[in-house]
N, C-alpha and C positions, 0 to 999 in steps of 0.2 A: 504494500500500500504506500503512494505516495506522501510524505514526510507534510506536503503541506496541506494534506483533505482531511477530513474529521470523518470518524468509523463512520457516522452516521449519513457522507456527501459518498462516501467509497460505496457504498451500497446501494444507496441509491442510482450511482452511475451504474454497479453490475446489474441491479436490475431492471436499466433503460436498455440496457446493449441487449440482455437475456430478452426485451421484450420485441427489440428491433429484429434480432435474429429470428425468432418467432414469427414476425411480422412479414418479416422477407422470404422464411421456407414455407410458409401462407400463400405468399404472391404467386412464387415461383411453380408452387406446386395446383393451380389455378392457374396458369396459362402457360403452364409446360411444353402443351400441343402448341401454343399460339410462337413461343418461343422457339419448338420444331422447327415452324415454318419459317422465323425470322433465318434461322440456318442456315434451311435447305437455298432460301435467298442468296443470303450470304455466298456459300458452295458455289452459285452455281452464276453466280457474279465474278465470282475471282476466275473462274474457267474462259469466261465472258469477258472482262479485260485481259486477259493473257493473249486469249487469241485476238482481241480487239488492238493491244498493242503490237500483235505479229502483221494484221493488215495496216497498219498506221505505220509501221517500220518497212514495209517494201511497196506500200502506194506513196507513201510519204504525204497523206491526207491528214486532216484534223482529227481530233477524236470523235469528234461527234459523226463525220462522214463514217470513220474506222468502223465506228461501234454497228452503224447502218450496215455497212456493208456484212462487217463478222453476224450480225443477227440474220440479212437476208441468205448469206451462204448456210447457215446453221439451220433455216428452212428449209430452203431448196433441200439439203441431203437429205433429211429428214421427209419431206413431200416424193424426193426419186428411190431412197428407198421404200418407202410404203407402196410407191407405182410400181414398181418391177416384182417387190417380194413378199409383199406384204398380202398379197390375195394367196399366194404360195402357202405364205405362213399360216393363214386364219385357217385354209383350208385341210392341213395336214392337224393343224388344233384341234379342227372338228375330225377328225377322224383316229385322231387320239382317245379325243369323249365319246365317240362311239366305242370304241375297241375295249373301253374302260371295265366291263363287265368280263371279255375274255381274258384282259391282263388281269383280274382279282382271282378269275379263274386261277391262271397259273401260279400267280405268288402263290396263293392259298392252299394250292396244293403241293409245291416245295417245300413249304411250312409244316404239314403234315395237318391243314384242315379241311377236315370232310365235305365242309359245304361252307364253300367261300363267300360265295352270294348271301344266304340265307343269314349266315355269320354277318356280312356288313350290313343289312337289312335289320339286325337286331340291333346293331350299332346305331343305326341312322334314327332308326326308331326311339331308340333311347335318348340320343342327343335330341331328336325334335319331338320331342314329347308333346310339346305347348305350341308347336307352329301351327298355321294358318297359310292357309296360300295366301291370302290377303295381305297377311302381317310380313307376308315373306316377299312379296310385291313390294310392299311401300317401305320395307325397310332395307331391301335393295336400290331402291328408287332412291332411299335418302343417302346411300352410299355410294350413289354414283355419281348425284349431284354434288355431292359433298367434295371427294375428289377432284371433280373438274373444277371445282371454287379454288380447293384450294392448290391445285395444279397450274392456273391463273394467277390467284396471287403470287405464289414462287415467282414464276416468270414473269409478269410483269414487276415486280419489287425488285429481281436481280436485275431486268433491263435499267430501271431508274438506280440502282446502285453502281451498275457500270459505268453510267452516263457520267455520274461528278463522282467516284469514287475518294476524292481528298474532302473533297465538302462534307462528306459525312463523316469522313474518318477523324478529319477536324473538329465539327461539331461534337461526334462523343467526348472526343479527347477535352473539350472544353469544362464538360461535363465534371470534371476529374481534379481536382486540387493540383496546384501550380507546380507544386515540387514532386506529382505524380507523373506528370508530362510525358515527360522524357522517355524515363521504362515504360511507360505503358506505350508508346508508339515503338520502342522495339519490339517488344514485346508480341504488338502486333502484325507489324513486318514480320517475324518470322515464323508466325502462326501462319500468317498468309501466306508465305513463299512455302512451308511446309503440304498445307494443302495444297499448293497451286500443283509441286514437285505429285504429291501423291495422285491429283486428278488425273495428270498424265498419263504416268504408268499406272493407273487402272483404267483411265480408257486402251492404251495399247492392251492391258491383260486382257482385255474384255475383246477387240477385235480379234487377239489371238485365238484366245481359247476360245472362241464363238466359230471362225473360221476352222483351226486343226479339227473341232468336234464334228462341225455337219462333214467336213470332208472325209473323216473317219469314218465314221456310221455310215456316208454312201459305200466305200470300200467294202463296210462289214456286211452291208444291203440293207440295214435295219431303215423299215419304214418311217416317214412325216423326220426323216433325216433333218433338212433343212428349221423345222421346228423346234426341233430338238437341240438343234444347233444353234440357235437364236436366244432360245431360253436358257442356254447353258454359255452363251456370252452375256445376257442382264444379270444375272445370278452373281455372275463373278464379281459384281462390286459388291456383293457381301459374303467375305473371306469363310473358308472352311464350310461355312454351314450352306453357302448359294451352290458349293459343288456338288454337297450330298444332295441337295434336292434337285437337282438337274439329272444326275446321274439313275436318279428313281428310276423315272419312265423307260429312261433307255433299255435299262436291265430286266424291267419288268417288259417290254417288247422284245429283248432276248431269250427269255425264260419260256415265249412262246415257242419258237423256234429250237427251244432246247438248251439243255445247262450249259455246253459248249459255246454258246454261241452269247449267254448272259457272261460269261467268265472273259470272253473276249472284248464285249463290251466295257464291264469292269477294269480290262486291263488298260483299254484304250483311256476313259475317263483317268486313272491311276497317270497315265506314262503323261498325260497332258497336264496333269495338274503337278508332277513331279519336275517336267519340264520347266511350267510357267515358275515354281518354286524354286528353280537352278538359274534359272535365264535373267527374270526379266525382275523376281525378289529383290534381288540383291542391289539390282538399279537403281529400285524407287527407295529400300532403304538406305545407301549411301547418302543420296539428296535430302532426302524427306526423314523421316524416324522409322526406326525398326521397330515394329509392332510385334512382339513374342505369339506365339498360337496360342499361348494357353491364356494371355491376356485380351487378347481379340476375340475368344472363344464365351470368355468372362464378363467382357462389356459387352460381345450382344445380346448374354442371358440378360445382366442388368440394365441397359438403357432399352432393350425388347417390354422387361417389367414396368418401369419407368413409364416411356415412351407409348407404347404399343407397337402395333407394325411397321409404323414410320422408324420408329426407332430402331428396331433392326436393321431397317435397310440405310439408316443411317450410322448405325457404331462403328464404323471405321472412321469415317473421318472425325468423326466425335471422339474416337476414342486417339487421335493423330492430333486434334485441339487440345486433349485433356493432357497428353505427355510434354508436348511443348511447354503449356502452362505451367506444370508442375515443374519443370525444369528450368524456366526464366524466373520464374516466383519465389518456388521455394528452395531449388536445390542451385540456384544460382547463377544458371551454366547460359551465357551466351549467345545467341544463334549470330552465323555469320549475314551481313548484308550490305551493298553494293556499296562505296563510299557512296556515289552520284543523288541511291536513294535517301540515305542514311541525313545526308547534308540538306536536302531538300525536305527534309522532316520536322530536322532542325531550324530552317527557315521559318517553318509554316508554323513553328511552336513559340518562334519566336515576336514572329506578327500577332499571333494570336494571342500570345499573352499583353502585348500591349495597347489589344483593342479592346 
């Protein structure tokens, strides 16, 4: 206790702070989801200026043109691939969902159950005890609209974050007591250049292993190949657990075909994930943070709890935020970054302080 409070002002302060802390894991845990989404923004903004500044660096156009163009290119592929592959995909989907009663068939009887169908019919039954078609209509229906809101907000919030990316990184930082300044813009610089390094090499992981697998599966002949192959490249941006659920159908559309031909499938999923693990790991951790399995494995059970599903498909880079943090904050350590940035930081903290 400080020498110059009295027992009865010390107490009183622990229990302003006890009620402030309270107050704030209140806040926090009341718009947790809403905070998701400030994120996913976030995320998908720093992807958004990186490539905004790669077209501004070889058009040598303004930002604002930059940013126009990085967004119209970012449509376009997205509009040519859904034209060329995307009726391919939904297509082979739906004949996935058809086939879905024979592949139970087979797992189920690998497993050594009698009657596989009857078995998930008792499941289903149990889980929707209480459903209504009705109920199941509109609470579909509020799940879809809900998505696209807030699949909207992301992208439009990360476009208006692209756009003046210092203006707002400014205004938090103002936010922040004078003699915080400093750290907290490296702080944030290297949160940022960490994610930027990880978005990369999980988009390459994700072209790879999206590519080696449909190409695989055509060799192996296993059908809705290309589907398989698609959803076994989205998956890949959530580590370990996106491969085993990818890896399902495939194995269960082998198993039809016979155990031969599931073990080959098995093998191929294995040699690709063992590759991307040799290859392209190592890349993104040198740049970025090395994320351990068993700690990656750890934050998606807890920020899945947390979060919900958004949170799953977000714990890697949440959990690529939370090590940097803990490593400029508390355990002291540095991140390196560009003089040119670093000085233009220092500028803008210096204006700002004496406005």
């Amino acid at each position: 206790m400080p020498a110059n409070l009295r027992p009865a002002d010390f107490s009183f302060r622990l229990v302003l702070m006890a009620a402030a802390l309270v107050v704030a894991g209140l806040l926090f845990w009341e718009l947790r989801h809403l905070l998701l989404l400030v994120f996913a923004a976030v995320l998908l903004a720093i992807a958004l200026t990186a490539f905004t500044q790669l077209i501004k660096d070889w058009l040598g156009t303004g930002w604002a043109l930059s940013l126009l163009v990085a967004t119209l290119v970012i449509a376009a592929a997205v509009a040519g691939f859904s034209f060329l592959l995307g009726s391919r995909i939904a297509g082979e989907i739906t004949q996935l969902a058809e086939r879905a009663p024979e592949l139970a068939v087979s797992v189920g009887n690998w497993f050594g159950l009698e009657d596989p169908l009857q078995w998930l019919e008792q499941q289903a039954r149990r889980v929707f005890r209480n459903f209504t078609l009705l109920s199941g209509i509109s609470g579909l229906s509020t799940v879809i609209y809900s998505g696209l809101v807030q699949t909207f907000l992301v992208v439009a919030g990360a476009i208006y974050l692209a756009a003046r990316p210092r203006t707002y990184r400014q205004g938090f930082l103002k936010l922040l007591p004078h003699t915080w300044r400093s750290e907290a813009a490296d702080v944030i610089a290297s949160a940022a250049g960490a994610l930027r390094v990880w978005l990369l090499g999980q988009f390459l992981a994700m072209i790879t292993v999206g590519l080696a697998t449909t190409l695989g599966l055509l060799a192996l002949g296993i059908p809705s190949a290309v589907a398989l192959g698609f959803l076994a490249g989205v998956l890949e941006f959530v580590p370990y657990v996106g491969a085993v659920l990818s890896a399902a159908p495939a194995i269960a559309l082998g198993l039809v075909e016979g155990p031969t031909k599931a073990l080959l499938v098995l093998g191929l999923y294995f040699a690709i994930q063992q590759a991307e693990g040799l290859l392209l790991a190592p890349l993104i951790q040198r740049k970025a943070v090395d994320l351990a399995p068993a700690l990656a494995i750890f934050a998606i059970v807890a920020f899945g709890i947390v979060f919900g599903p958004m949170g799953v498909v977000l714990a890697a880079p949440l959990t690529v935020l939370s090590v940097v943090l803990v490593k400029a904050l508390w355990l002291q350590e540095g991140g390196e970054r560009p003089g040119a940035e670093a000085q233009a930081e220092r500028a803008d903290l210096e204006s700002s302080a004496g406005s």
